[in-house]
N, C-alpha and C positions, 0 to 999 in steps of 0.2 A: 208819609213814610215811603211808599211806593213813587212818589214824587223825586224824592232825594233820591231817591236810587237809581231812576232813569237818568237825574240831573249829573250824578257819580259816574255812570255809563259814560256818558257823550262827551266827558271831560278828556281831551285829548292826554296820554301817556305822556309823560314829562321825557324826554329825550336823555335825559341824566338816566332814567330807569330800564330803557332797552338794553337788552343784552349786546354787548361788544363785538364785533363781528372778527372770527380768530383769525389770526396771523396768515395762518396758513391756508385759508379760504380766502382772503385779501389776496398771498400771492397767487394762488393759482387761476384765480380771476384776473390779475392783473395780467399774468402771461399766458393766458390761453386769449387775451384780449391783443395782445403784443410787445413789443421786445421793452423792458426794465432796466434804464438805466440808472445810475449811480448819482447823478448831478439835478437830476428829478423829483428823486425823491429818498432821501440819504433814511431817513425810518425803514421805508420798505425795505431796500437795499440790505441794507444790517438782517432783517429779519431775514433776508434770503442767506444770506452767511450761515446763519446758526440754525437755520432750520431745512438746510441744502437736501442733508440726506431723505428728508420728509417730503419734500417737492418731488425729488427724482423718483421715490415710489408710486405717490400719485398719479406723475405723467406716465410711470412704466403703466399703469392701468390704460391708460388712451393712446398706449406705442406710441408714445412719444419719450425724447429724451431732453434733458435741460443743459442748454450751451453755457456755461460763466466765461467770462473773462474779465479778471479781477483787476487786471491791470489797468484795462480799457475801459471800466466799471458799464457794463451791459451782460444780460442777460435775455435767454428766450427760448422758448423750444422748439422742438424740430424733427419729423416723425422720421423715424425709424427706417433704415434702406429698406426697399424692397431686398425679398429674398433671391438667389439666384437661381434663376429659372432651370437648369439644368437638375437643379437636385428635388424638382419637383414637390418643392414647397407653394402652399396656397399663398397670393397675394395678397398681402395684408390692406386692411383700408383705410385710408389715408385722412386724418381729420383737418390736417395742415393740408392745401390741396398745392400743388404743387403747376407755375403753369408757364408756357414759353413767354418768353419778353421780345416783344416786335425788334427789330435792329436799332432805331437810333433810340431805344430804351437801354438796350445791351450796350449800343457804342457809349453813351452817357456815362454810365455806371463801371466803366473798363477807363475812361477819360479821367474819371473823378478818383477812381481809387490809383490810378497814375499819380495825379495831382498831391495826394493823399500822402502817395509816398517820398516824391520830394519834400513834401513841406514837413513832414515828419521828420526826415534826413536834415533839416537846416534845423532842427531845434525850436526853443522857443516854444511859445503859446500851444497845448492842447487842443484848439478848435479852430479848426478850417475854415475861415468866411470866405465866402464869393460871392460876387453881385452877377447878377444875370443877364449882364456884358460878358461877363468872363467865360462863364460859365458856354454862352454863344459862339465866344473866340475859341474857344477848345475844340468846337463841336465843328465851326464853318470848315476848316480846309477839308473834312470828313463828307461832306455833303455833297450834290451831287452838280455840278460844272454848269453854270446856268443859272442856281438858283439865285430869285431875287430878293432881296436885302428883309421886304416886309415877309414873305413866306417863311426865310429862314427863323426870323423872331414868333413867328407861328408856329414854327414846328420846334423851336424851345421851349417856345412858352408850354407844350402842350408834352412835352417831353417832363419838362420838369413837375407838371404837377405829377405824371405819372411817379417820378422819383419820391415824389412828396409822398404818395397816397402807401406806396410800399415803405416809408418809413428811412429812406435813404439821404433824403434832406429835410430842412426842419426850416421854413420859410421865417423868418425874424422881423421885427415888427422897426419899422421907420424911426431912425432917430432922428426926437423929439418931433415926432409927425412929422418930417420934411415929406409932401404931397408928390416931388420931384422927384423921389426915393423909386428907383424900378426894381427893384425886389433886392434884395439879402437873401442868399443860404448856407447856414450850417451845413456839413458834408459829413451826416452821424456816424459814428467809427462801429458802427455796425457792419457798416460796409467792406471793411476788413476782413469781416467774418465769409461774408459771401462771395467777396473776389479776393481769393487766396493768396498764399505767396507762388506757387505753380501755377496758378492764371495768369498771374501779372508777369512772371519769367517768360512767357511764351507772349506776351501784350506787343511787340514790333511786329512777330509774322501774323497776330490777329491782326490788329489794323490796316497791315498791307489787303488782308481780306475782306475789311469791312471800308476800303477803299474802293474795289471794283464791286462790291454788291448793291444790290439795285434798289434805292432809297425806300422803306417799309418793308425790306423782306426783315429776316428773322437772322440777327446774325450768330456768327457757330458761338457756341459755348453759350448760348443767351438762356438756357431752363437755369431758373433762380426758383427758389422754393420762399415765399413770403413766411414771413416768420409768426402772424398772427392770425388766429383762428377764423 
């Protein structure tokens, strides 16, 4: 009797009998993890529609707020301005940490959402591809007078993953395994979100400054606030 009973114990839970884990713990895990788009995952997505109002309470508890855009199918959150200092409000604390982006991280991500918007302007296909050639031709006249051919594909290469690791391209996997393939990126329309349309109107007399600045410094406008926790 006692036999069966231990034997009933150790029988692992049949996975049909755990409790379901709810929508709305799904989403706020999913975006306190980072940014939710539309073409990822179209279940979540939908749940975010009908259960919008219930998110944005939740994040009000951790001052945060939730970004949609329906159009661009992404979402993500994104903490709360500081208060102005003047009116001698305490500083709120920041769970999304918010942090400077070195210069040819900033020059990259000001390049791409350029790129962004011409190819948007011609129409056509929703998603941006670039191979990372391209993505290097954009970046070389920006570089600094001298540099040589193998540094400059080093300091891509290492630019882009940063792009990668913030969520701003989405590295694509070799067709049909060509070994030859030197990278694919998507250019995620998130990026929209973070370089504005008043960034990008003012994007000639940036550049003219991220032309005389001295290759790793920090260039202007470069605090970008990473979208995941």
């Amino acid at each position: 009797m006692n036999d069966a009973l231990h034997e009933d114990d150790s029988e692992e839970t049949p996975r049909s009998a755990l409790p379901a884990v709810p929508e709305l713990s799904q989403l706020m895990v999913h975006l306190l993890k980072g940014v939710l788009y539309r073409d990822d995952d179209e279940r979540l997505w939908a749940s975010l529609l009908r259960l919008q109002a219930r998110v944005r309470e939740q994040a009000a508890v951790l001052l945060l707020d939730l970004v949609t855009d329906e159009a661009e199918g992404h979402a993500f959150l994104k903490s709360r301005p500081d208060p102005d200092e003047s009116e001698g409000a305490p500083r709120l604390p920041r769970l999304v940490a918010r942090r400077p982006l070195s210069y040819p991280v900033s020059l990259m991500l000001a390049l791409l959402r350029k790129r962004m918007a011409e190819f948007d302007a011609g129409g056509g296909d929703t998603r941006l591809v670039l191979s990372r050639d391209d993505i290097a031709e954009l970046m070389r006249v920006f570089l600094p007078d001298g540099t040589n051919e193998a540094r400059v594909i080093d300091q891509v290469d290492a630019t882009i993953t940063k792009a990668v690791d913030l969520g701003f391209l989405r590295r694509l996997k070799p067709a049909g395994g060509n070994a030859q393939d030197r990278g694919h990126y998507e250019v995620r329309r998130i990026l929209k979100a973070f370089v504005d349309a008043q960034w990008l109107a003012e994007f000639d007399a940036r550049l003219e400054v991220y032309r005389s600045a001295p290759s790793g410094g920090t260039g202007p406008g470069a605090n970008q606030e990473k979208a995941d926790a």
